[in-house]
C-alpha angles and dihedrals in degrees: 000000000000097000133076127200098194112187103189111213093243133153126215101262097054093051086113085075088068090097093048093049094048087046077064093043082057096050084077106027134011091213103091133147129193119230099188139242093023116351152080141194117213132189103209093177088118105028091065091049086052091046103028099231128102124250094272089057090045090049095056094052093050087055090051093047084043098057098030088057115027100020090240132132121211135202109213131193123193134203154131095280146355108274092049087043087057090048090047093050094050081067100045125090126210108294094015128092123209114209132203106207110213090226089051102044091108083053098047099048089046110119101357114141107259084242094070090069114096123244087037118126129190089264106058096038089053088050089052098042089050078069108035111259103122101140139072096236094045092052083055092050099049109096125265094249095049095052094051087041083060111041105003145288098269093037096043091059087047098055092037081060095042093051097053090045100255101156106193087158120111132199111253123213107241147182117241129288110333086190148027126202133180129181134198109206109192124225095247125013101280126226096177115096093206090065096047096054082050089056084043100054090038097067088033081070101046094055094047088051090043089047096047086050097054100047091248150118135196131227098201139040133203140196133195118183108185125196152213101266087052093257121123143203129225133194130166121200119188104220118236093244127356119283156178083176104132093201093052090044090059097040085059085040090055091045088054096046099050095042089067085067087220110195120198083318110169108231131197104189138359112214124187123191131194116215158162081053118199128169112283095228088054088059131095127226132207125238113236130177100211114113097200096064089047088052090045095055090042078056098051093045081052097049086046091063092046095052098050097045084052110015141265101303091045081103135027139169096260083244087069096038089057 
């Protein structure tokens, strides 16, 4: 087991603590890769020969180090490689490590739902388990050509490997988080439109206060509206300039909602994600000469002081706070 999946317990508003936790990943081990908002990927081949301990070893003392110094519990999955770490870790609990032993990986993808690999979509699993291929060995036991009949030549060979357990990923080194994403679930699936453009604006205001926090803008916004029936919705929208902005981020957020023309549509959840991060002193920003959005930006660097002297809901837009 040379390869760690670490999932820091971390809740949105301390996502700014990711650099510090991978700083602690590459204290073992210079080959890191950020799985944003809260993970890392870490290749620990040379880091046992240098200690002397396997991966597992390795693993508890990360989680020690983790909580002692920065109060934050991790779950942890190991294996040969990255696709099997990140399989392991979907079955690990905080303070516990799930490891894939090389000489059990038949045994541990055995039976699993297709779906379970990584790198599988809706589409292609539908397509398999329309033809019966719903698990994982089976997957492994259907011949080459079948596979590439049903899903293609290039992704056929790719699953035919996965599912026998054949791992050709490696862990990338990586900057920090390239995106952010919140999302608002209601409490029953919602039907009023009202209450859809406040969860909006709520996590509109939650990205512009992470992004600020961290020193950074985003280029891109997305926004994905699920329903009732499990399908989803997704729209991007490149900004007009970079920004961390939260009025500008729920303007965008607004346009995106209204142009899917949703009628009486019963909604589960509303997600907004931030992408396409760059640092906030790289980005330009354009004159205006309008004094209420100046007023309205003095007031946001205000309201961030105030909430992180006090917290997140320190402050809130009166149409929250209602």
């Amino acid at each position: 087991m040379t390869i760690l999946c670490v999932r820091f317990q971390l809740p949105p508003t301390r996502e700014a603590a990711l650099p510090e936790l991978l700083g602690l990943l590459e204290e073992f081990t210079p080959v890191v890769e950020a799985l944003p908002p809260d993970g890392a990927l870490a290749d620990l081949r040379g880091a046992e020969r240098y200690f002397k301990r396997d991966a597992v070893e390795l693993a508890s003392v990360i989680r020690v180090r983790a909580l002692a110094l920065h109060g934050v519990d991790c779950a942890i999955g190991a294996g040969p490689g990255p696709m099997l770490a990140r399989m392991a870790l979907k079955d690990a609990r905080p303070g516990l490590t799930r490891v894939v032993h090389e000489g059990a990986v038949a045994d541990f993808l055995a039976g699993r739902p297709v779906a379970a690999l990584p790198g599988v979509g809706t589409a292609t699993a539908r397509v398999l388990c329309e033809y019966g291929l719903d698990t994982l060995d089976r997957v492994a036991a259907a011949p080459l050509s079948t596979l590439q009949r049903l899903v293609g030549a290039r992704v056929g060979r790719e699953l035919h490997e996965k599912a026998n357990g054949v791992d050709r990923g490696r862990v990338v080194p990586n900057g920090v988080s390239r995106s952010l994403a919140t999302e608002r679930p209601f409490d029953r699936d919602e039907l009023d439109p009202d209450r859809h453009r406040r969860a909006l604006l709520s996590a509109a205001e939650e990205l512009g206060t992470r992004l600020r926090a961290l020193d950074k803008v985003c280029r891109t916004l997305t926004l994905t509206v699920r329903y009732a029936d499990r399908t989803a919705t997704t729209r991007s929208r490149t900004l007009g300039e970079p920004t961390a902005h939260s009025a500008a981020l729920t303007k965008a957020a607004y346009g995106m909602y209204e142009a899917l023309g949703l009628q009486r549509a019963r909604v589960r959840s509303l997600a907004l994600r931030a992408e396409g991060l760059d640092p906030a002193e790289q980005a330009s920003h354009q004159l205006t000469f309008d004094p209420t959005d100046e007023k309205l930006r003095r007031i946001e660097e205000a309201a961030d002081r105030v909430r992180a002297k006090f917290g997140p809901l320190a402050v809130l837009p009166a149409t929250l706070a209602a």
